[in-house]
mmCIF file of the C-alpha atoms, coordinates in Angstrom:
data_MODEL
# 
_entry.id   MODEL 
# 
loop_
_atom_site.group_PDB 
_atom_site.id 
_atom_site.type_symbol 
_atom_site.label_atom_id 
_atom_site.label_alt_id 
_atom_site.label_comp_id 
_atom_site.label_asym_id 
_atom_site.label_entity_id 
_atom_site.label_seq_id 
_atom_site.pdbx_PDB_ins_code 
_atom_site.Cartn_x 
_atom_site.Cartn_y 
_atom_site.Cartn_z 
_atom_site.occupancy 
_atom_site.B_iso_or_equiv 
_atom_site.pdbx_formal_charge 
_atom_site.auth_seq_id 
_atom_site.auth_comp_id 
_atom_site.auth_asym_id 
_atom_site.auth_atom_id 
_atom_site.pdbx_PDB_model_num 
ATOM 1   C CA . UNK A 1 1   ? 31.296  12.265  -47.194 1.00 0.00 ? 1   UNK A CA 1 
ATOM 2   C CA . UNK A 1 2   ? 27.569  11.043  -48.347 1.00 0.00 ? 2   UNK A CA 1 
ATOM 3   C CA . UNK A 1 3   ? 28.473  7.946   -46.249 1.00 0.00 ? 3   UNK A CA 1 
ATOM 4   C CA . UNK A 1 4   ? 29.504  9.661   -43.216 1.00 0.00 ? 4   UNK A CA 1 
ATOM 5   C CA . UNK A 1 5   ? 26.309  11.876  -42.934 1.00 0.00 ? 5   UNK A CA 1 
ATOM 6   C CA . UNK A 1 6   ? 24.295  8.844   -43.686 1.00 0.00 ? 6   UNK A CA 1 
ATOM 7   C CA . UNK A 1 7   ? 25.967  6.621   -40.915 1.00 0.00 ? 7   UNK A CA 1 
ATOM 8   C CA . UNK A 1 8   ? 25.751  9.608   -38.681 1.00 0.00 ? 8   UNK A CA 1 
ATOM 9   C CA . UNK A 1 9   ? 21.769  9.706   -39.499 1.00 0.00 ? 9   UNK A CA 1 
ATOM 10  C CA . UNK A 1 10  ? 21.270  5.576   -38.914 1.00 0.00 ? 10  UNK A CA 1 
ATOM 11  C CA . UNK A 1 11  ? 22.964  6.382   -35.403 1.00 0.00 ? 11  UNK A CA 1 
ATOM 12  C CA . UNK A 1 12  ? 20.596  9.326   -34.376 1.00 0.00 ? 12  UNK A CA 1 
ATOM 13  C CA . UNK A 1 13  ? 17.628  7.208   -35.493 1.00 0.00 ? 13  UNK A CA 1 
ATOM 14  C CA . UNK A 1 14  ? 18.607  4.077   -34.162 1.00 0.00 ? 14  UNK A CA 1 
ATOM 15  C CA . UNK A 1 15  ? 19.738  6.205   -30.601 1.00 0.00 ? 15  UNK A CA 1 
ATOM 16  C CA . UNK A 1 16  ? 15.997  8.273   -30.864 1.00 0.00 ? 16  UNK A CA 1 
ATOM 17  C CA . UNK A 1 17  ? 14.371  4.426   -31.874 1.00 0.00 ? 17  UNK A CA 1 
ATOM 18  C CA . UNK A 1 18  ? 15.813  3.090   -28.563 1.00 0.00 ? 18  UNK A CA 1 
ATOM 19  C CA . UNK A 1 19  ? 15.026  6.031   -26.175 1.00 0.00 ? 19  UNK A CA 1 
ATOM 20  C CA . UNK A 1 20  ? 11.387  5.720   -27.660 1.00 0.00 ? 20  UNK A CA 1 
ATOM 21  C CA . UNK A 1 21  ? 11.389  2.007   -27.411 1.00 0.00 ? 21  UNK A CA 1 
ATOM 22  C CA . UNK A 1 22  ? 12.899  2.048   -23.336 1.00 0.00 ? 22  UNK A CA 1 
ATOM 23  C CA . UNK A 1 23  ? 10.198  4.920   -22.432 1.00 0.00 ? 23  UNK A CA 1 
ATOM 24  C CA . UNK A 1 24  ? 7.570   3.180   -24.182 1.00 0.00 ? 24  UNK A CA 1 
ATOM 25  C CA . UNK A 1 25  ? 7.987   0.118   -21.402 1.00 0.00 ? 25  UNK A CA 1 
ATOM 26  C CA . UNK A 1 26  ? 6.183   2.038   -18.592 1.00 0.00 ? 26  UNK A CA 1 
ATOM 27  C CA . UNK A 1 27  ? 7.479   0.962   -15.091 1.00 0.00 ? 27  UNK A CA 1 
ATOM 28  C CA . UNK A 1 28  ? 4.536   0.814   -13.135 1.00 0.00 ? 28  UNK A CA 1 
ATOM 29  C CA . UNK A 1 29  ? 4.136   0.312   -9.583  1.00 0.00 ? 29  UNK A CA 1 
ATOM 30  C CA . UNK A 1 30  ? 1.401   -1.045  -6.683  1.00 0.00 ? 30  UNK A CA 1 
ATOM 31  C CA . UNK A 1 31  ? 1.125   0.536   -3.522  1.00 0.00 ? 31  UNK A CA 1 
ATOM 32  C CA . UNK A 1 32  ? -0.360  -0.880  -0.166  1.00 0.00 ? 32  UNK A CA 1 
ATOM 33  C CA . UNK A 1 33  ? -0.772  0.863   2.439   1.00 0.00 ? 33  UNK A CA 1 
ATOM 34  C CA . UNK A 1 34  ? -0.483  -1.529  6.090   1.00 0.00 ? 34  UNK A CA 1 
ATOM 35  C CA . UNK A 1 35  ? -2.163  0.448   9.154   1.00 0.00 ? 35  UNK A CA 1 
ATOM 36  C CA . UNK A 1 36  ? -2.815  -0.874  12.467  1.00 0.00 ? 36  UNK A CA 1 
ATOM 37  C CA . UNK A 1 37  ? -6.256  0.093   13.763  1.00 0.00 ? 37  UNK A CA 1 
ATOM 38  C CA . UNK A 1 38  ? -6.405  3.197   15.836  1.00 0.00 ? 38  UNK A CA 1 
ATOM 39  C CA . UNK A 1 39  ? -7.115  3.949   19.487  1.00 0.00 ? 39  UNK A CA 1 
ATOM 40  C CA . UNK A 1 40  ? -9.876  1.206   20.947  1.00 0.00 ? 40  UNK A CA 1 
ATOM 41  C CA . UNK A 1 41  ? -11.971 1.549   23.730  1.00 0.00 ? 41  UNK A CA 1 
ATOM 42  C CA . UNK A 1 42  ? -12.239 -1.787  26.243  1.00 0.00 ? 42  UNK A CA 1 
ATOM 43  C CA . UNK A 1 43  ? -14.052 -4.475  25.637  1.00 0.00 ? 43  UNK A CA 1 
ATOM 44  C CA . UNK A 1 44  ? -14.560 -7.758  23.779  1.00 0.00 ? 44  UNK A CA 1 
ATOM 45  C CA . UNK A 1 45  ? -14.975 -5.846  20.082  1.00 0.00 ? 45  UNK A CA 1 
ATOM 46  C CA . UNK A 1 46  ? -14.626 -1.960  21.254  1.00 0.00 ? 46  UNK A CA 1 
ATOM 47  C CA . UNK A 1 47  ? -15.472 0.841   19.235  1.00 0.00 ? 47  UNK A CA 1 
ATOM 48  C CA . UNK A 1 48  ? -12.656 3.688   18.775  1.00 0.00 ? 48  UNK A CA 1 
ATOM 49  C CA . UNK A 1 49  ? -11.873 6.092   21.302  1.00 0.00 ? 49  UNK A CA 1 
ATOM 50  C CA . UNK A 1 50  ? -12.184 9.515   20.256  1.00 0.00 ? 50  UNK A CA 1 
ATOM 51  C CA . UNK A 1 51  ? -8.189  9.703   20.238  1.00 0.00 ? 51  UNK A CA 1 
ATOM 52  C CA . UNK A 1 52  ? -8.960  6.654   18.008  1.00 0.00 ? 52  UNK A CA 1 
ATOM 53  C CA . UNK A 1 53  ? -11.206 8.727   15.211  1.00 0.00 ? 53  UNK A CA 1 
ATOM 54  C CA . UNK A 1 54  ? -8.978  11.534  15.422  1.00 0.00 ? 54  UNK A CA 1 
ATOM 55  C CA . UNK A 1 55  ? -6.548  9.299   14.368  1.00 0.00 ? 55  UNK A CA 1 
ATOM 56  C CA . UNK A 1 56  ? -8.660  7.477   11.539  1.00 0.00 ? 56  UNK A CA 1 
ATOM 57  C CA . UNK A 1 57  ? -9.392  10.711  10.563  1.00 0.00 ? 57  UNK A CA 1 
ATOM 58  C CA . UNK A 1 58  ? -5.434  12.029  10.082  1.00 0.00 ? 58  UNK A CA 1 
ATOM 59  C CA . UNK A 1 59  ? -4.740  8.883   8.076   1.00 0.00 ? 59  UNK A CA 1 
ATOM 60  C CA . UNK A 1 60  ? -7.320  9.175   5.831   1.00 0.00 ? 60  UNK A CA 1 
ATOM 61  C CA . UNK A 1 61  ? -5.976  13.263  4.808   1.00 0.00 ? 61  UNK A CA 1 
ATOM 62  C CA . UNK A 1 62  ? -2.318  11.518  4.840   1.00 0.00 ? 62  UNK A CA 1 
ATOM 63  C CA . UNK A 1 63  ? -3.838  9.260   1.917   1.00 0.00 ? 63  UNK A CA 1 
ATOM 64  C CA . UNK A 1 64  ? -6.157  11.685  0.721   1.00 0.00 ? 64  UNK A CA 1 
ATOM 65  C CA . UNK A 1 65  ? -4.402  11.819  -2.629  1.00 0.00 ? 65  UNK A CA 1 
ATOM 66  C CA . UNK A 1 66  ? -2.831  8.243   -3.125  1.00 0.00 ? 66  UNK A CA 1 
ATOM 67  C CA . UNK A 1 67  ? -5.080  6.405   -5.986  1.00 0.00 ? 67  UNK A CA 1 
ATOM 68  C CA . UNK A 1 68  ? -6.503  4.033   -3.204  1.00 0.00 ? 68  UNK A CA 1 
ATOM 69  C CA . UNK A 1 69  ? -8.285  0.939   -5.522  1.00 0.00 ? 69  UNK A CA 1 
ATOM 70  C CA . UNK A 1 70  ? -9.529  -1.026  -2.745  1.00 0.00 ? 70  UNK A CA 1 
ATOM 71  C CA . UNK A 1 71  ? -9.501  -0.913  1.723   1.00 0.00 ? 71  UNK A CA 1 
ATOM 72  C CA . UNK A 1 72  ? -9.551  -4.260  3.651   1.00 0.00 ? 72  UNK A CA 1 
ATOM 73  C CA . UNK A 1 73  ? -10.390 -4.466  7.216   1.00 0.00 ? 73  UNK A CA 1 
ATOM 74  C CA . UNK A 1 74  ? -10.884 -7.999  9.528   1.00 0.00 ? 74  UNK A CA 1 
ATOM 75  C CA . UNK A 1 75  ? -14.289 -8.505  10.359  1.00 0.00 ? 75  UNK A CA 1 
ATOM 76  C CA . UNK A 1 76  ? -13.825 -5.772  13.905  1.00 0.00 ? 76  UNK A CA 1 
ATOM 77  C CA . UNK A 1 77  ? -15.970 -2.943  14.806  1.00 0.00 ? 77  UNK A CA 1 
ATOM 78  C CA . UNK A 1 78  ? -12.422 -0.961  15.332  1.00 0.00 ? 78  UNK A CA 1 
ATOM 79  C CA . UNK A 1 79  ? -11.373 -1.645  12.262  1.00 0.00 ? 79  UNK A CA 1 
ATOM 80  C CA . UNK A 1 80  ? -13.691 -0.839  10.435  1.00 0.00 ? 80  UNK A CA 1 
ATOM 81  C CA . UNK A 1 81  ? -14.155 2.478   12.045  1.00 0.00 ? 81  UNK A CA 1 
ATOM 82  C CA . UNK A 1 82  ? -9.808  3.271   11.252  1.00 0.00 ? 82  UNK A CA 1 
ATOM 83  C CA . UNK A 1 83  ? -11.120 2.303   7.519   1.00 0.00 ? 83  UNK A CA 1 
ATOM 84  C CA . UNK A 1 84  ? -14.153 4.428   6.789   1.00 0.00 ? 84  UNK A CA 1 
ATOM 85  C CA . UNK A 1 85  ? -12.606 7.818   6.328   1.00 0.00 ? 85  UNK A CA 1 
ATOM 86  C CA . UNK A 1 86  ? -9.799  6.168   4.003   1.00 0.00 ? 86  UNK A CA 1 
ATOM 87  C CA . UNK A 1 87  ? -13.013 4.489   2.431   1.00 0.00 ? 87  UNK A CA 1 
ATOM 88  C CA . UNK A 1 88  ? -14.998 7.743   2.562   1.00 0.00 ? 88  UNK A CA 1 
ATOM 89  C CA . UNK A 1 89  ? -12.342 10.259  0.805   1.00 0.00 ? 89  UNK A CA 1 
ATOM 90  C CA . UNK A 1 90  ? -11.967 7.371   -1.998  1.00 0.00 ? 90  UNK A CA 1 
ATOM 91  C CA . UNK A 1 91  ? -15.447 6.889   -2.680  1.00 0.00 ? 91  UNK A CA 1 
ATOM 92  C CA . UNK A 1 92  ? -15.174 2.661   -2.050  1.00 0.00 ? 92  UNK A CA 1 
ATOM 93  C CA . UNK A 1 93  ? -16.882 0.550   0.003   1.00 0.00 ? 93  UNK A CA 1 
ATOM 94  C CA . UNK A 1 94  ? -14.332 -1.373  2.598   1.00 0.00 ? 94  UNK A CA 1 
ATOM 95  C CA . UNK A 1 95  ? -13.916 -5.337  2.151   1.00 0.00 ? 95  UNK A CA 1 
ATOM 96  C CA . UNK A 1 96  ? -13.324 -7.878  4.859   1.00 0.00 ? 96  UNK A CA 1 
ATOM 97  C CA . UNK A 1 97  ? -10.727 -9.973  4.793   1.00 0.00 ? 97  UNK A CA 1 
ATOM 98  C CA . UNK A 1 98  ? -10.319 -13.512 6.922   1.00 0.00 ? 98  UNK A CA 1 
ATOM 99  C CA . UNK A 1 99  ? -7.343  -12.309 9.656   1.00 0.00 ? 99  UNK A CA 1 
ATOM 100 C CA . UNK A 1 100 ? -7.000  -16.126 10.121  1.00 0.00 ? 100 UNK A CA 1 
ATOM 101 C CA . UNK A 1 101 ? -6.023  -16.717 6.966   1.00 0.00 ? 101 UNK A CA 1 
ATOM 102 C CA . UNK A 1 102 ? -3.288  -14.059 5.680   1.00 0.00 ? 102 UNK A CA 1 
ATOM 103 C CA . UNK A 1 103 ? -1.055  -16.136 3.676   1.00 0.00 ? 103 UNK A CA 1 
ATOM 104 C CA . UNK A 1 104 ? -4.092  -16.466 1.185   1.00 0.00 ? 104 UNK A CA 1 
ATOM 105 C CA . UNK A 1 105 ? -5.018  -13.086 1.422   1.00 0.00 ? 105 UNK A CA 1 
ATOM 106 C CA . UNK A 1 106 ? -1.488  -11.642 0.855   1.00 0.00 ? 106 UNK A CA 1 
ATOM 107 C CA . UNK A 1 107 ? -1.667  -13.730 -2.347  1.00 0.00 ? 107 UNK A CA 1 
ATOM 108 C CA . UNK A 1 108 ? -5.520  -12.530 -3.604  1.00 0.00 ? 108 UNK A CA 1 
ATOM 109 C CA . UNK A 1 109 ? -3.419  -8.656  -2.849  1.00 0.00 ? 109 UNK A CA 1 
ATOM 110 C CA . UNK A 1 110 ? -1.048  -9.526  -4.631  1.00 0.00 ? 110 UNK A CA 1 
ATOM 111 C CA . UNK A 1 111 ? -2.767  -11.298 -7.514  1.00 0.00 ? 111 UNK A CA 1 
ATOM 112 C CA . UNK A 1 112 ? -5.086  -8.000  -7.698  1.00 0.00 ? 112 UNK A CA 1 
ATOM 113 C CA . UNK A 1 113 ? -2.132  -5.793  -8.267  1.00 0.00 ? 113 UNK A CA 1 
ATOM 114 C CA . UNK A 1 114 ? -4.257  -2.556  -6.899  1.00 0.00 ? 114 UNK A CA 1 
ATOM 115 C CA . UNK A 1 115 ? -3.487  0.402   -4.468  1.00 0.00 ? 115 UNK A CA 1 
ATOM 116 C CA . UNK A 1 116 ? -4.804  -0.877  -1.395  1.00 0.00 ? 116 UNK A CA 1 
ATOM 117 C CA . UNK A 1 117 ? -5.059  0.034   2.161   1.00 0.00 ? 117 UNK A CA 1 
ATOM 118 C CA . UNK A 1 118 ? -5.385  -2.946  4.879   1.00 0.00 ? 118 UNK A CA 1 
ATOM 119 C CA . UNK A 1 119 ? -6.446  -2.042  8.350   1.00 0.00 ? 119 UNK A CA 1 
ATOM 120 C CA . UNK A 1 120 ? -5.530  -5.095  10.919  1.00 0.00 ? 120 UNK A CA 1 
ATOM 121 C CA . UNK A 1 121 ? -4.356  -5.738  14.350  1.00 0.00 ? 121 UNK A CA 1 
ATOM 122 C CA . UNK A 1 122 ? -0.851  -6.140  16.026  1.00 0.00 ? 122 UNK A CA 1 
ATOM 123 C CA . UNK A 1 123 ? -0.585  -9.598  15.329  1.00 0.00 ? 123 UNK A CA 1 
ATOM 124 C CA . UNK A 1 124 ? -1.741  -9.596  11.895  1.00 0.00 ? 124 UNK A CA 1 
ATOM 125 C CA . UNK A 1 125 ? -0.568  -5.938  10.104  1.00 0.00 ? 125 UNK A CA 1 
ATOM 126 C CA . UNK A 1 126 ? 3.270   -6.896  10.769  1.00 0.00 ? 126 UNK A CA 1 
ATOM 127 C CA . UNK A 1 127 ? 2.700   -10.402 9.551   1.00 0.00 ? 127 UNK A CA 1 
ATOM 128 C CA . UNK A 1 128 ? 0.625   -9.255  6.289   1.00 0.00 ? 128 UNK A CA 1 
ATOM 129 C CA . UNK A 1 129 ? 3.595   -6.612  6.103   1.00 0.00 ? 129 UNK A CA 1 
ATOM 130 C CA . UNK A 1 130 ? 6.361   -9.622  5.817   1.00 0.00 ? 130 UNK A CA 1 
ATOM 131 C CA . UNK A 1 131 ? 4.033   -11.841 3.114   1.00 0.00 ? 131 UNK A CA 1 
ATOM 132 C CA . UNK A 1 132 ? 3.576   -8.599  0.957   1.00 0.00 ? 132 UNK A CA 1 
ATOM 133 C CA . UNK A 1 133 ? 7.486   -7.079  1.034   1.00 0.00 ? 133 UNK A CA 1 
ATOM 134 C CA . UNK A 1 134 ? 9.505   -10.688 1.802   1.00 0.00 ? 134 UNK A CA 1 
ATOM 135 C CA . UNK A 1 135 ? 11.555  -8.449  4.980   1.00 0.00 ? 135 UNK A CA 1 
ATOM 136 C CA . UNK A 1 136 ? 11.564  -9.134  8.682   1.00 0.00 ? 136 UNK A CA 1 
ATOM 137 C CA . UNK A 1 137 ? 9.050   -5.950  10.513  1.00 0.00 ? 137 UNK A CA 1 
ATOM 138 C CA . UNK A 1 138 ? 9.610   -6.228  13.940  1.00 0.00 ? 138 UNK A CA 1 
ATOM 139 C CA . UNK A 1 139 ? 6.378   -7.206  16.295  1.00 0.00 ? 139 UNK A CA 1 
ATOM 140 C CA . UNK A 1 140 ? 3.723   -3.980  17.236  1.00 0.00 ? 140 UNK A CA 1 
ATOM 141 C CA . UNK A 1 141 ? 3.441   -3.428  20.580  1.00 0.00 ? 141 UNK A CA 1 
ATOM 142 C CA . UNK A 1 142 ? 0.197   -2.689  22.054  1.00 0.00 ? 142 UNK A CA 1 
ATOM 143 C CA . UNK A 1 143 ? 0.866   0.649   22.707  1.00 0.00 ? 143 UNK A CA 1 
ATOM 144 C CA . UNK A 1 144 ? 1.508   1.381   18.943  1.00 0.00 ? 144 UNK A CA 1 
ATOM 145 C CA . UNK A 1 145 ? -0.865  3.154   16.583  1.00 0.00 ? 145 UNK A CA 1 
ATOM 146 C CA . UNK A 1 146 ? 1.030   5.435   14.229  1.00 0.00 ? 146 UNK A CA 1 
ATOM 147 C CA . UNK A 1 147 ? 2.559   2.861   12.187  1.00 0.00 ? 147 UNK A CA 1 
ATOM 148 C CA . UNK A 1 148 ? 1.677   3.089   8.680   1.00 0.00 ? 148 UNK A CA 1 
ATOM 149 C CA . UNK A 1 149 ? 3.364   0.633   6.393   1.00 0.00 ? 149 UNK A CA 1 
ATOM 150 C CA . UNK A 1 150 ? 3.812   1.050   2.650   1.00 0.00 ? 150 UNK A CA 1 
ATOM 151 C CA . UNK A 1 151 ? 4.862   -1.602  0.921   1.00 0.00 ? 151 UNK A CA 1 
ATOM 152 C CA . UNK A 1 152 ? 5.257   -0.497  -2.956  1.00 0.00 ? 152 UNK A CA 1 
ATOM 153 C CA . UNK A 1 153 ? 6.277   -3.234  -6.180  1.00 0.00 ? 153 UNK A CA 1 
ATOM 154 C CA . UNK A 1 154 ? 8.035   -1.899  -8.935  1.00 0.00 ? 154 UNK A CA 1 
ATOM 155 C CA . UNK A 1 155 ? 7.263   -3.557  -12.019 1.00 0.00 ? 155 UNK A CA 1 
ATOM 156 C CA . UNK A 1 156 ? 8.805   -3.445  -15.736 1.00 0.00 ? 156 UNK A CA 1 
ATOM 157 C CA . UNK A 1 157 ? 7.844   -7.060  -17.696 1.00 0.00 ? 157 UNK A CA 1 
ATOM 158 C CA . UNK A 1 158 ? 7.761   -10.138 -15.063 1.00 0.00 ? 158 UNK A CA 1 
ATOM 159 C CA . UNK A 1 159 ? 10.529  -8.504  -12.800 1.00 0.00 ? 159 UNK A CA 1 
ATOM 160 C CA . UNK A 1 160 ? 8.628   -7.562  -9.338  1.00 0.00 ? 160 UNK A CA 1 
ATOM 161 C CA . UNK A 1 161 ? 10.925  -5.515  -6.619  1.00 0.00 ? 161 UNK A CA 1 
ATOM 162 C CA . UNK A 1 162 ? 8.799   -4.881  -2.879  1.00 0.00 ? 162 UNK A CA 1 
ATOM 163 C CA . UNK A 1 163 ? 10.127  -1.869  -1.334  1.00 0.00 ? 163 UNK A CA 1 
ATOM 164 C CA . UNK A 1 164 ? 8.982   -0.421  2.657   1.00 0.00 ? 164 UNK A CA 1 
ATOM 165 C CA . UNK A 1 165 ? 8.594   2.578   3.841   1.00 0.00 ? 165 UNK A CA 1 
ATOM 166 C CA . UNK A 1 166 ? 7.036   3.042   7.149   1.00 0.00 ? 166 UNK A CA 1 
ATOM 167 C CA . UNK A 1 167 ? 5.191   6.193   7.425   1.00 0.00 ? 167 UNK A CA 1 
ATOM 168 C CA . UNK A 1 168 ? 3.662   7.863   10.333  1.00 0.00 ? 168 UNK A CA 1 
ATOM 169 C CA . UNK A 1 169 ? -0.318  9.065   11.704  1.00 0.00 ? 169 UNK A CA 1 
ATOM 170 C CA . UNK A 1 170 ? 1.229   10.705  14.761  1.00 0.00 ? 170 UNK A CA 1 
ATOM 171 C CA . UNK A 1 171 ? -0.541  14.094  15.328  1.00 0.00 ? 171 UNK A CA 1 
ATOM 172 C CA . UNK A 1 172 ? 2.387   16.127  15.340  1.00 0.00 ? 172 UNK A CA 1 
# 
């Protein structure tokens, strides 16, 4: 009987060892946020409409409470302008990143491992979207503006999983 209770005590502790030993390897993940800049005026390198800071403005409240580490934006006045709310209600200063040169960018983001946000164009957000999550994103048109997409690694030890979720500014 001594036996039994004793075996039936190794198995709790070995079962309670285990559970503490799986929870104790956090899964953590990265988030980055993939925004096309919002509504532009004409022009060579416009400013934002007002439509276009109303916008800027809406994303930055979606994001409000994600635990934004860092906001890229290519070297345009429009932009930059989508980015400085995000940048604002986080308290960080936005970086620019070359728009010509993605493929090493995408790596430096990924290398970084932070929350980010990256405000580009509709050539280049759909692009950075396919480096960052390995999947096929369709092209932007240049009508669109409410695209936000999330692209969000899972990681427990050296296994990395992208996921996408596409997300939306539209005032609704």
């Amino acid at each position: 009987m001594a036996n039994k209770i004793k075996t039936y005590h190794l198995r709790w502790i070995f079962a309670l060892g285990l559970v503490w030993l799986l929870s104790y390897q956090a899964i953590s993940a990265t988030t980055i946020y993939l925004i096309r800049h919002a509504e532009k005026q004409a022009g060579d390198n416009p400013a934002l409409t007002e439509q276009g800071h109303q916008r800027a403005e809406r994303i930055a409240q979606i994001l409000k409470h994600a635990e934004i580490k860092a906001i890229y934006s290519s070297e345009y006045q429009r932009t930059q302008q989508t980015a400085k709310p995000i940048a604002d209600s986080h308290n960080l200063n936005v970086k620019i990143y070359d728009a010509n040169k993605l493929e090493q960018f995408s790596e430096q983001v990924i290398q970084r491992n932070e929350n980010s946000v990256i405000v580009g164009h509709t050539n280049t957000t759909p692009k950075l979207t396919e480096l960052l999550s390995n999947m096929t994103i369709e092209p932007m048109s240049e009508a669109e503006f409410g695209l936000i997409y999330q692209v969000i690694w899972t990681q427990n030890g050296a296994d990395s999983t992208p996921l996408l979720e596409i997300l939306s500014s539209d005032d609704k």
